[in-house]
N, C-alpha and C positions, 0 to 999 in steps of 0.2 A: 615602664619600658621592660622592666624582668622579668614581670608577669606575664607581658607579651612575646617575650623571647620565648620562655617558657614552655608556652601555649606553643608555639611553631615547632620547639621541638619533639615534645610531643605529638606533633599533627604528622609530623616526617616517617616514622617507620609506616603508617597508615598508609599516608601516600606513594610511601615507596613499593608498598605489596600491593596496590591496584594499578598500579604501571607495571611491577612485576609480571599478574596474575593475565593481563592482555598478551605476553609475550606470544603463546603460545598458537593464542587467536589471531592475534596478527599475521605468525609466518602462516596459517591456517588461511587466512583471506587474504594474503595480497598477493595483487594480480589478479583474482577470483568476483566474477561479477554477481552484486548482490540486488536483488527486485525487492524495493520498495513501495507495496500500497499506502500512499495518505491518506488517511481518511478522518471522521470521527470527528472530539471535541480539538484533537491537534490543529483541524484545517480554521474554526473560527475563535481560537484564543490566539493575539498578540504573541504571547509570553511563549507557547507551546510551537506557533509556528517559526520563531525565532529559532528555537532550540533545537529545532528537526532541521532548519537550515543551517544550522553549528554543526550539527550531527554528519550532516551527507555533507559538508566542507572538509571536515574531519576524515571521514573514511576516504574522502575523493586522494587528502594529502597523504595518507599513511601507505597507501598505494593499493589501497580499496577498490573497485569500480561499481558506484554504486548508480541502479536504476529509478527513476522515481516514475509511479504511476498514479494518478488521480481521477477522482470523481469530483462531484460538489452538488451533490442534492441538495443541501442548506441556503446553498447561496444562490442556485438558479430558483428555489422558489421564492428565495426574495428577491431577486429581481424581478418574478413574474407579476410577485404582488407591485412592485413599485409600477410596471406595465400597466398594472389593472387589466392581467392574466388570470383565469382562476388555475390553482394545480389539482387536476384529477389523477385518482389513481386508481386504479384496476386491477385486483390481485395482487399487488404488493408493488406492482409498476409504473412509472409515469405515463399517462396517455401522452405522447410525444407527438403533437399534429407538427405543420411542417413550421406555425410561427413559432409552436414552441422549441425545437428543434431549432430554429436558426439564434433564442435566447440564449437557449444550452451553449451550442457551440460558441457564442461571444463571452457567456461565463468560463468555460472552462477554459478554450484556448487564451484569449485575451486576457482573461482576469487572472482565471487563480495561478496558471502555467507562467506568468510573467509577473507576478507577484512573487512567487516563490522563486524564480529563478535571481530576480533582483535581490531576493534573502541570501539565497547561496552567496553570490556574485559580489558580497559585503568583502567576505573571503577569497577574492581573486577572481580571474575568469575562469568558474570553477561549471558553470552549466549551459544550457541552452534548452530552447525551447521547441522542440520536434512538430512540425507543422504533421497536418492527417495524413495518412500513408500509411504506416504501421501494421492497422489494424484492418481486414476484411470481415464483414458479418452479412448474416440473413435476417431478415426480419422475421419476428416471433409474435406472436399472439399469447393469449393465455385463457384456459379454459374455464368460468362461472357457471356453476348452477347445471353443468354438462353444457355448455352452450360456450361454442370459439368465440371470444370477443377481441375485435381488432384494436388494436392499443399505439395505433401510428407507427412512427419511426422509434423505435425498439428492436434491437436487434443481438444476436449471440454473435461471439466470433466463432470463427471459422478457420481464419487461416492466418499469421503474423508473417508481416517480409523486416526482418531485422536489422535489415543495409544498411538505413540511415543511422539506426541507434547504433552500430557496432563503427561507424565511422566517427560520430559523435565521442563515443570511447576512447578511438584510438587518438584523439585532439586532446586526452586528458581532461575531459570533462562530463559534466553529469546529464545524462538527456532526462528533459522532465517531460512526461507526455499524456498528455490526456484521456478518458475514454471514450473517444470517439471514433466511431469504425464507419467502413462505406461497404457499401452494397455492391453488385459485380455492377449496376448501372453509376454508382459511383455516388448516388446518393446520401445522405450520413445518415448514421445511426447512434440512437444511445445505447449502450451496452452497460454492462455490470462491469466495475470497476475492477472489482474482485476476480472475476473472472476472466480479464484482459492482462491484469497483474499476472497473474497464472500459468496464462497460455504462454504471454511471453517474454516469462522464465523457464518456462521448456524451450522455447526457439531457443534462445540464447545459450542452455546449455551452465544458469546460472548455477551456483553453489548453495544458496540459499534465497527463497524469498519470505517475506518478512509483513506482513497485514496489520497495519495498525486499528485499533480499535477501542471502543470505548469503557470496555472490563480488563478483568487481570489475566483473564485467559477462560481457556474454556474448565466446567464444571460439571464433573460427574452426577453431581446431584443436585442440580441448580435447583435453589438461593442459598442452599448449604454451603460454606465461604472456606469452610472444611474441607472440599470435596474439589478443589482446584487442582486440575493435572495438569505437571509440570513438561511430561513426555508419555506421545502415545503413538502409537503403528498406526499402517494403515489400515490391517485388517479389523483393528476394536473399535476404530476410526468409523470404517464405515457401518458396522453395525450400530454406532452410537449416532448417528446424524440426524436418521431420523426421528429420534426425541428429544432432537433440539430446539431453543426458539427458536420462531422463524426470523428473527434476524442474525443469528449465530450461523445458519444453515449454510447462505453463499460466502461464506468466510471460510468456514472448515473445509466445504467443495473445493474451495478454488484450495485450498494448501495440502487436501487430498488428492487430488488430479495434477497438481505442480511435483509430489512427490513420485506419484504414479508414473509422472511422466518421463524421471528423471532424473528432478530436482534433489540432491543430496537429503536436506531438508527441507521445512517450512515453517514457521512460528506466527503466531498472532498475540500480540502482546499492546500491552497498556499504552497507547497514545499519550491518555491522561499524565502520564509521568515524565518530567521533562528531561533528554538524552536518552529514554528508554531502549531507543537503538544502540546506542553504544554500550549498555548495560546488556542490551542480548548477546550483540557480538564478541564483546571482550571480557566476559566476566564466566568463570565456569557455571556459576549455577541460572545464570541466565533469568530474563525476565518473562511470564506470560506461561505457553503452551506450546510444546516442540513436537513436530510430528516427524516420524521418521519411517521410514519403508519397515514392513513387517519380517 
């Protein structure tokens, strides 16, 4: 039993300078609306999807107002295989014909958007679940070999109407919302999570959005593990993008055009690490890769 005292009190001045060291981030974010992309290994680990629902429970109580946005490419192609769908891709994009497209929209809205909210919701009625409206987009193609190939329902945003989510807000709680956007005929569209994340954190006028992902941040001289930058502008920013990998590329876009637009900051940091949101926000040296106006 002394040995355990012990041990606690030793644990105590630790825990009392990372309560301390939040003080500052806290008066810094509260009341301040924060854009959250999910994504990555967070969305199909138990353990990691738990801890990102502690997370946005956490900032929702301290007086936080945090946004969540998602994707879920993982999981609609397993459901397409469960289907006996095959999933095609084309330049890096889902061919979304219209059955695939109606998969999509019952993974995303249905599944993931009200799985995560019942995680928040452990913690009070702390979220809800924003039906489509949000989002408007056009449909896009993508060009092989010099030749435009049509790739179905796929779409860019264009335009975000914020109404719902900033009502959702003012009830004290967290809107979780999908990527899915409609066409001016009203049709759906898949869009880039990343890039929905982005825009609307520009509508909103947030303080920070936040891209989860499945590295420690972005790398000046990737696979050099040396060459991790902690903070970067926009202007080296965008000289650097394009020798990035092609999966690094719609991540830093979107936290370049969120800052461009506006957005105080932007960061992409480690999904993999569990709380790693509450490590970006309250802690000075932060987690990942922070990008800030030049």
């Amino acid at each position: 039993m002394g040995v355990f005292r012990e041990a606690q009190e030793l644990d105590v001045p630790v825990k009392t300078a990372v309560l301390i060291e939040s003080l500052p981030w806290l008066k810094r974010f509260h009341g301040q609306i924060v854009v959250i992309k999910f994504g990555g290994n967070a969305m199909v680990s138990d353990e990691l999807k738990r801890a990102f629902a502690e997370d946005i429970a956490y900032l929702n109580l301290v007086g936080v107002k945090p946004v969540v946005v998602h994707g879920g490419g993982p999981q609609i192609s397993a459901r397409l295989a469960e289907l006996g769908i095959e999933s095609e891709f084309v330049g890096g994009y889902r061919v979304t014909t219209p059955e695939v497209m109606a998969v999509a929209k019952q993974v995303l809205s249905e599944q993931i958007s009200v799985d995560l909210k019942d995680l928040i919701e452990e913690h009070g009625d702390l979220a809800a679940v924003l039906e489509e409206g949000t989002f408007t987009g056009v449909k896009r193609g993508v060009v092989v070999g010099g030749e435009f190939v049509d790739i179905g329902r796929v779409g860019d945003v264009v335009a975000v109407d914020p109404s719902a989510i900033l009502d959702v807000i003012a009830s004290g709680r967290t809107p979780v919302i999908s990527s899915v956007a409609h066409d001016a005929e009203g049709e759906p569209l898949n869009v880039n999570a990343d890039a929905a994340a982005s825009a609307l954190a520009v509508s909103l006028g947030a303080a920070k959005l936040i891209v989860l992902t499945d590295v420690a941040g972005l790398y000046r001289d990737w696979p050099n593990r040396e060459s991790l930058i902690s903070i970067i502008d926009t202007v080296e920013l965008t000289e650097l993008i394009p020798s990035l990998e092609s999966g690094m590329i719609p991540k830093m876009t979107a936290c370049l055009e969120a800052v461009n637009g506006g957005v105080a900051k932007a960061a992409i940091i480690d999904g993999r690490t569990p709380h790693s949101i509450l490590l970006e926000i309250f802690t000075h040296s932060g987690i990942g890769t922070e990008v800030v106006p030049a």
